[in-house]
C-alpha positions as CSV (number, residue, x, y, z in Angstrom):
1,X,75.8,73.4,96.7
2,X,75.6,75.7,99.2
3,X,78.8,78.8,100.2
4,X,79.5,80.3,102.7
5,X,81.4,83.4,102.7
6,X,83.1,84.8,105.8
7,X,84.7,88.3,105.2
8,X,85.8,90.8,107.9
9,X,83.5,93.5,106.2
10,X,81.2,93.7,103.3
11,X,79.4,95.8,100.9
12,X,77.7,98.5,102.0
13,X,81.2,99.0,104.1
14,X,83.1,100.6,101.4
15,X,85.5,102.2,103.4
16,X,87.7,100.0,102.9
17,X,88.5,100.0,99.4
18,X,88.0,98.2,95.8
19,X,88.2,94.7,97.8
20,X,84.8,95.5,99.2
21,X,83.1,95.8,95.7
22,X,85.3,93.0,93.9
23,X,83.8,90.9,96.9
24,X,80.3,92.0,96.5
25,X,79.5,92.0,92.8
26,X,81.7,88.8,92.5
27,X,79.1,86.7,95.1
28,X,75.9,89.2,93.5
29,X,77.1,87.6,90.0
30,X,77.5,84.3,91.0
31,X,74.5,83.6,93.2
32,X,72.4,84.1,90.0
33,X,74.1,80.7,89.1
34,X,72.2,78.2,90.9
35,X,74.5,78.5,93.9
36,X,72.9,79.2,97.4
37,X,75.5,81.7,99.0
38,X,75.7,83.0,102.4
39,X,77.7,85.8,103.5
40,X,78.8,85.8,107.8
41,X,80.4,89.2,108.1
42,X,80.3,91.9,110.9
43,X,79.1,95.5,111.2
44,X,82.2,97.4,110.8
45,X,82.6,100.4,108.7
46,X,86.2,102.1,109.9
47,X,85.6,103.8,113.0
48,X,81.8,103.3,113.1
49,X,79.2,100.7,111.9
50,X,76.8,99.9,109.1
51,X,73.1,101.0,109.7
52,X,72.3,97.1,108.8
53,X,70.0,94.5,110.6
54,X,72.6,92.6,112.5
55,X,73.1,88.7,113.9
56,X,70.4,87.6,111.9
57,X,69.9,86.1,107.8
58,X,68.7,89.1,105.8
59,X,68.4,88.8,101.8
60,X,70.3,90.9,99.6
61,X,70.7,90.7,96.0
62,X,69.9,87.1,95.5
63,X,71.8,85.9,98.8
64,X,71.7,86.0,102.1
65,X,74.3,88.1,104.7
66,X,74.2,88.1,108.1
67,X,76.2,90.9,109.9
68,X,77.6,90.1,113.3
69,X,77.5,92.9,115.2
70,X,80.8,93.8,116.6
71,X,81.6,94.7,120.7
72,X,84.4,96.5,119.9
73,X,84.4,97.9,116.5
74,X,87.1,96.1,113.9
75,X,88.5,93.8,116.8
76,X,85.4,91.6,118.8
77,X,82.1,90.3,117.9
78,X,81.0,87.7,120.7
79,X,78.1,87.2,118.3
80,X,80.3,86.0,115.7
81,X,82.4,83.9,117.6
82,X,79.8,81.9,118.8
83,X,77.4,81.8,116.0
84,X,79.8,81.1,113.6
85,X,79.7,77.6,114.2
86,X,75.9,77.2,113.0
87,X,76.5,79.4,110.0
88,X,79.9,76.6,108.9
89,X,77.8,73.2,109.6
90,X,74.8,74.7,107.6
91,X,77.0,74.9,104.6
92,X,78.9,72.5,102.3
93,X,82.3,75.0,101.2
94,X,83.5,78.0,103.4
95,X,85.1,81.0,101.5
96,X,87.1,82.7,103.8
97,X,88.4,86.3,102.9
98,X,91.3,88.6,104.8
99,X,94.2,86.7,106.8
100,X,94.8,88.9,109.9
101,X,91.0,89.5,111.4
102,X,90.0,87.5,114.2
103,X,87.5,85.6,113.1
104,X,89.7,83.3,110.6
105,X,91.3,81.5,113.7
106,X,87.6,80.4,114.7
107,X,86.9,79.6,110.8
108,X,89.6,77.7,110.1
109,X,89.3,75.6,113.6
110,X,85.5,74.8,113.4
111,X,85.5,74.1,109.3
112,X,88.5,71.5,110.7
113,X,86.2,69.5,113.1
114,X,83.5,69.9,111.0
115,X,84.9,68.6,108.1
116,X,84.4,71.3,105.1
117,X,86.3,72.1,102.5
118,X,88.3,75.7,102.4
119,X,88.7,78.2,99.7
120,X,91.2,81.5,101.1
121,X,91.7,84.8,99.5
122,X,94.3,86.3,101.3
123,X,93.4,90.0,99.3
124,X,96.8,90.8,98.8
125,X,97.4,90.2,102.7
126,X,100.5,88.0,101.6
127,X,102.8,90.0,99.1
128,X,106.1,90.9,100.7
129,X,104.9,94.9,101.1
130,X,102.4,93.9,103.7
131,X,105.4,92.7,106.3
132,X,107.2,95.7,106.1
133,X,104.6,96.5,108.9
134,X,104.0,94.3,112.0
135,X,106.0,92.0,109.7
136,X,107.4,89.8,112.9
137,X,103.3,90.1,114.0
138,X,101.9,88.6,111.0
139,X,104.5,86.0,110.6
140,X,103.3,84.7,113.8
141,X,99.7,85.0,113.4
142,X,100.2,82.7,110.0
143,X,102.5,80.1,111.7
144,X,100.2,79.5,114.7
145,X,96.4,80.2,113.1
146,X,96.9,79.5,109.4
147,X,99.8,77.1,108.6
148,X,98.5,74.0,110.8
149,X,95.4,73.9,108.4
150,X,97.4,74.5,105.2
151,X,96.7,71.5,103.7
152,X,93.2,71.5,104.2
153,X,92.9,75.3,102.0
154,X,92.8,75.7,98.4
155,X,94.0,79.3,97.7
156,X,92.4,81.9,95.8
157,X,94.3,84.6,93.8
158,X,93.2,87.4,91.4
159,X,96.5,87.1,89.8
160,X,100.1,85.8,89.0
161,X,101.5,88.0,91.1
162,X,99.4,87.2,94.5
163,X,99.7,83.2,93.1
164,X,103.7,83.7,93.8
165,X,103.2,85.5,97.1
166,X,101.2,82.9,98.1
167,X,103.3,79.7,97.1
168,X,106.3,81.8,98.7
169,X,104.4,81.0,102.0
170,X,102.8,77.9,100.7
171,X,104.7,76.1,98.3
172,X,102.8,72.6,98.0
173,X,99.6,74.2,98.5
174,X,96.9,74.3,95.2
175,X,96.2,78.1,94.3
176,X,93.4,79.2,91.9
177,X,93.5,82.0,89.7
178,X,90.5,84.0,89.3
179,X,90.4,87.6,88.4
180,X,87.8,90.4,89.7
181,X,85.6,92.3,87.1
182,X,83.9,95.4,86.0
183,X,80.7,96.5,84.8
184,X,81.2,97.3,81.2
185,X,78.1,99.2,80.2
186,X,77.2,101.6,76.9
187,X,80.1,103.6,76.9
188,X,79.4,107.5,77.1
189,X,81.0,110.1,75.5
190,X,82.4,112.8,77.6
191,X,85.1,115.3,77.0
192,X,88.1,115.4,78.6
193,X,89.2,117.8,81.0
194,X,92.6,118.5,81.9
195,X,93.1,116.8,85.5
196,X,94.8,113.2,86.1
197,X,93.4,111.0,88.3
198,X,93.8,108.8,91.5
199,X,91.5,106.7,93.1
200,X,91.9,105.0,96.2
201,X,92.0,105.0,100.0
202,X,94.7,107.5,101.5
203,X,97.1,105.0,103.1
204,X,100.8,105.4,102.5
205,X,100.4,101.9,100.5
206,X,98.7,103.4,97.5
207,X,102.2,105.3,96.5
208,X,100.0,108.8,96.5
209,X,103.1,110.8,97.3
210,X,105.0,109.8,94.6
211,X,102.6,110.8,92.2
212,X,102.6,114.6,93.9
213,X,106.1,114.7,93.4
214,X,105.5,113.4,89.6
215,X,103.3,116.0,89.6
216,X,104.7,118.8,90.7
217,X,107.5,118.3,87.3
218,X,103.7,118.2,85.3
219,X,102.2,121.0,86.5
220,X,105.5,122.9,85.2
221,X,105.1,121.9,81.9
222,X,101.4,121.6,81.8
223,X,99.9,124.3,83.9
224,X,97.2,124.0,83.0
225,X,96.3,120.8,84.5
226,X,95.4,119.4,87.6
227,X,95.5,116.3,90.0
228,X,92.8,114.9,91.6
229,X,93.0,112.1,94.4
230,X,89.5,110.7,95.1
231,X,89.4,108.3,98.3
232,X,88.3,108.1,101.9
233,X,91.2,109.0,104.7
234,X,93.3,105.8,106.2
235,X,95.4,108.1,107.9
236,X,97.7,109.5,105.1
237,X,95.9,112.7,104.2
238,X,97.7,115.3,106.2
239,X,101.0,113.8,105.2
240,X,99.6,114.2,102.0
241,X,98.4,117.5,102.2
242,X,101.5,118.5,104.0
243,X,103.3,117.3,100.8
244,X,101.3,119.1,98.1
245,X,102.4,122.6,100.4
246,X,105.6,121.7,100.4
247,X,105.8,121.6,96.1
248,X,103.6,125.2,96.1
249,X,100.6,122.7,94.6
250,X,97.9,123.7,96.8
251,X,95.5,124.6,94.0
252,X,96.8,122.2,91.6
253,X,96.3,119.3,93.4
254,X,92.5,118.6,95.0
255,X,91.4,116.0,97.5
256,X,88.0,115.2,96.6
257,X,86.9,112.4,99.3
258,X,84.4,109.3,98.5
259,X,82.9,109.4,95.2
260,X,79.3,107.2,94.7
261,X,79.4,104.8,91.6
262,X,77.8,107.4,89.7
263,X,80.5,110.0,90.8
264,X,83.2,107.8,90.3
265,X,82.7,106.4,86.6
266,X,82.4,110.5,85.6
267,X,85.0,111.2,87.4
268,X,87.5,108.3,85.8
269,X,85.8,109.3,82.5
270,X,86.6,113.0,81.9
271,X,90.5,112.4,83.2
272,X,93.0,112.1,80.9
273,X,94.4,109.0,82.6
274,X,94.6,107.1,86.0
275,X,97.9,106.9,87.9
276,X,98.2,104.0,90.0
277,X,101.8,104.2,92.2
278,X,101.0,101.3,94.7
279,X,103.4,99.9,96.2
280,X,102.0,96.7,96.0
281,X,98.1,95.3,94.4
282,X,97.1,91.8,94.3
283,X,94.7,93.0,91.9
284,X,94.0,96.7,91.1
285,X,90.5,96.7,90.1
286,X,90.7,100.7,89.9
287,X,92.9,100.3,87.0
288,X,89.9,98.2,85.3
289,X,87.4,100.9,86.4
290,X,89.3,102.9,84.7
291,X,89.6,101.0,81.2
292,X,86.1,100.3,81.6
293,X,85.5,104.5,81.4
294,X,88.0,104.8,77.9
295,X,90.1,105.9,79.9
296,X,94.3,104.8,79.9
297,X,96.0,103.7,82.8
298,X,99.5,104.3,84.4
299,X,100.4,101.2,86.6
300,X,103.4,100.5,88.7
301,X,105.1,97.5,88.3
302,X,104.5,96.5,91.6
303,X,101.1,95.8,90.5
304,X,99.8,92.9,88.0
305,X,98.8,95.2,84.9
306,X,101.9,94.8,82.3
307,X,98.5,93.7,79.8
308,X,97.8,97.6,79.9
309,X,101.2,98.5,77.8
310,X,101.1,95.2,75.4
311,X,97.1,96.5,74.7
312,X,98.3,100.0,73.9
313,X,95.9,101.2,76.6
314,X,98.5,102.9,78.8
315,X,101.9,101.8,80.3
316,X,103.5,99.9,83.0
317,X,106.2,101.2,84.8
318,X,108.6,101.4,87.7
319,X,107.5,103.3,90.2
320,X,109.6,106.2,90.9
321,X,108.5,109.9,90.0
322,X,110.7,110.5,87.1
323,X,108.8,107.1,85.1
324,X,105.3,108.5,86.4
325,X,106.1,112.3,85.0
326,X,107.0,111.1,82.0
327,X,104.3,109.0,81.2
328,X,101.6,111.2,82.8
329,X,103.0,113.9,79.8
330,X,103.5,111.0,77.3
331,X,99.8,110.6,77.3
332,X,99.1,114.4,77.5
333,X,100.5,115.2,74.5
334,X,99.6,111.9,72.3
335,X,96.9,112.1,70.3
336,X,97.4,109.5,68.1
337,X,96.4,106.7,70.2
338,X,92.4,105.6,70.4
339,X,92.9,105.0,74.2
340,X,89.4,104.7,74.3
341,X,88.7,101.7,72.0
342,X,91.7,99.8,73.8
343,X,90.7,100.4,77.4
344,X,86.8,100.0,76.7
345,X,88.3,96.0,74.5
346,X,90.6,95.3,77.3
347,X,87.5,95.8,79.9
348,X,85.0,93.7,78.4
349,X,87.6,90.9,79.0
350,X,87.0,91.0,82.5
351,X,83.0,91.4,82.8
352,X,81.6,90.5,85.6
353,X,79.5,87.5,84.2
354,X,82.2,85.9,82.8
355,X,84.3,86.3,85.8
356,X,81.4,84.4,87.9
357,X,80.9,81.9,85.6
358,X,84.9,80.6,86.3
359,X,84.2,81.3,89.8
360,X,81.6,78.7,89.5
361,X,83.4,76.3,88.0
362,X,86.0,76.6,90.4
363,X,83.9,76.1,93.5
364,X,82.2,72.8,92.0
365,X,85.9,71.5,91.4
366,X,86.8,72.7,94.9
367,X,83.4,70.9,96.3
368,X,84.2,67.7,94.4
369,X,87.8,67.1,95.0
């Protein structure tokens, strides 16, 4: 059977957040299963683009990727447009990932006449949160690009949650659930140090100024301690920053950019817990980075992680800054719980194998129904 993936952007582009890795180590997994996968994606990397060989097959990690390369950067590739078509008839089951860039239009209109079957993850592109901006814009874009092939997609969601949002626009379509992963590896010890932490791009989505506000009632009982928000800019930082002035917090509360993998599991691995105040996930794979460290997680309930309270292995909560304080100090000052032995359980139940393996099965269903 042969895949091909078409995604706005793709790993080495991680600008743009956990979506980037779920995608990559999901298809790096899988294609180690006697699948031949393709990947059609473009350039882009925010504001600039990926030092990558582009508009033609390269190999990479057991598949191939082809980046378009993009006119204008995030809004035209001629390249893809046109060469799309060749990349869809070589294949036997297009993947298509994001709902609002301009290549799905294309996707969805050549897989049509060519006759292919469609699997769609919408990424969390379809919860309610997401039209709260360009809402009437989006609306549009799905009634005229996406709706008139409807019948020919089989959905993909990483959770309940996004399953709902999408049978709220799709009620008779077929949605399959299949969760993203970590890497749980030999877990090392490391001491903790007294910061929380936050991890994720700086966009007004991720509920970062909540949890400065939460903070600012910690740091007043625990002044000891410190917040640290790890995460490229998407245009929320000087709010941000303006906000951590406005509580007196400048040296409580440190912005410390991009992290590397290697930067990253340390960092999540010496806090005393992740906060996670989105204001909507589809997934959340920080929270399982996280858990995959030892180390407990505070989720709003606008994301799908209610599994971390019932496993002991942090809480789930509504996400105002009274709920966060409080639990942000709950976990402080309890030392009772092995929050390590939960989160590290609770990971291992979404390794990356396993999570590829139901992939598989899901695309040979998809490819023989």
């Amino acid at each position: 059977m042969k895949v091909l993936i078409v995604i706005p952007s793709f790993y080495p582009a991680i600008i743009y957040g956990g979506s980037i890795f779920a995608s990559y180590y999901l298809t790096k997994e899988a294609a180690k299963m006697n699948i031949d996968f393709c990947v059609s994606t473009t350039n882009a990397n925010g504001k600039n683009k990926l030092d990558v060989i582009s508009n033609k097959f390269i190999e990479l990690n057991n598949f191939k990727i082809k980046y378009y390369d993009e006119f204008i950067t995030n809004y035209l590739s001629f390249k893809l447009i046109f060469g799309i078509w060749k990349d869809i008839r070589m294949n036997d089951l297009i993947h298509l990932q994001g709902v609002y860039s301009y290549p799905i239009p294309f996707v969805l209109f050549y897989s049509f006449l060519l006759n292919k079957k469609l699997f769609f993850s919408p990424r969390g592109s379809l919860s309610s949160y997401s039209f709260s901006k360009n809402g009437l814009f989006k609306k549009i874009w799905i009634n005229l690009f996406i709706r008139p092939f409807s019948k020919k997609i089989i959905w993909h969601a990483t959770s309940q949650k996004e399953k709902n949002e999408i049978n709220n626009f799709f009620p008779k379509s077929k949605v399959k659930i299949i969760q993203d992963g970590v890497y749980v590896e030999d877990f090392k010890f490391t001491k903790k140090e007294n910061y929380i932490a936050a991890l994720g791009r700086l966009h007004p989505v991720k509920g970062f100024d909540l949890l400065i506000k939460a903070f600012s009632y910690v740091s007043k009982i625990k002044p000891n301690f410190f917040l640290k928000i790890a995460g490229s800019d998407d245009g929320d930082l000087n709010r941000l920053k303006k906000i951590v002035a406005e509580h007196s917090l400048n040296e409580k509360v440190l912005f410390i950019g991009q992290l590397n993998i290697k930067e990253k599991n340390i960092f999540l691995r010496k806090s005393q817990c992740l906060v996670m105040p989105s204001h909507t996930e589809n997934f959340g794979i920080v929270a399982l980075e996280a858990l995959s460290q030892g180390t407990p997680v505070i989720a709003s309930k606008n994301t799908p992680w209610q599994i971390i309270e019932n496993r002991n292995a942090g809480y789930w909560i509504e996400n105002n800054i009274n709920q966060i304080s409080n639990s942000i100090i709950r976990i402080i000052n309890n030392k009772q719980t092995n929050y390590k032995e939960n989160c590290i359980n609770l990971a291992k139940e979404f390794d990356w194998m396993h999570i590829a393996k139901l992939y598989k099965k899901e695309l040979i269903n998809i490819s023989n129904e």
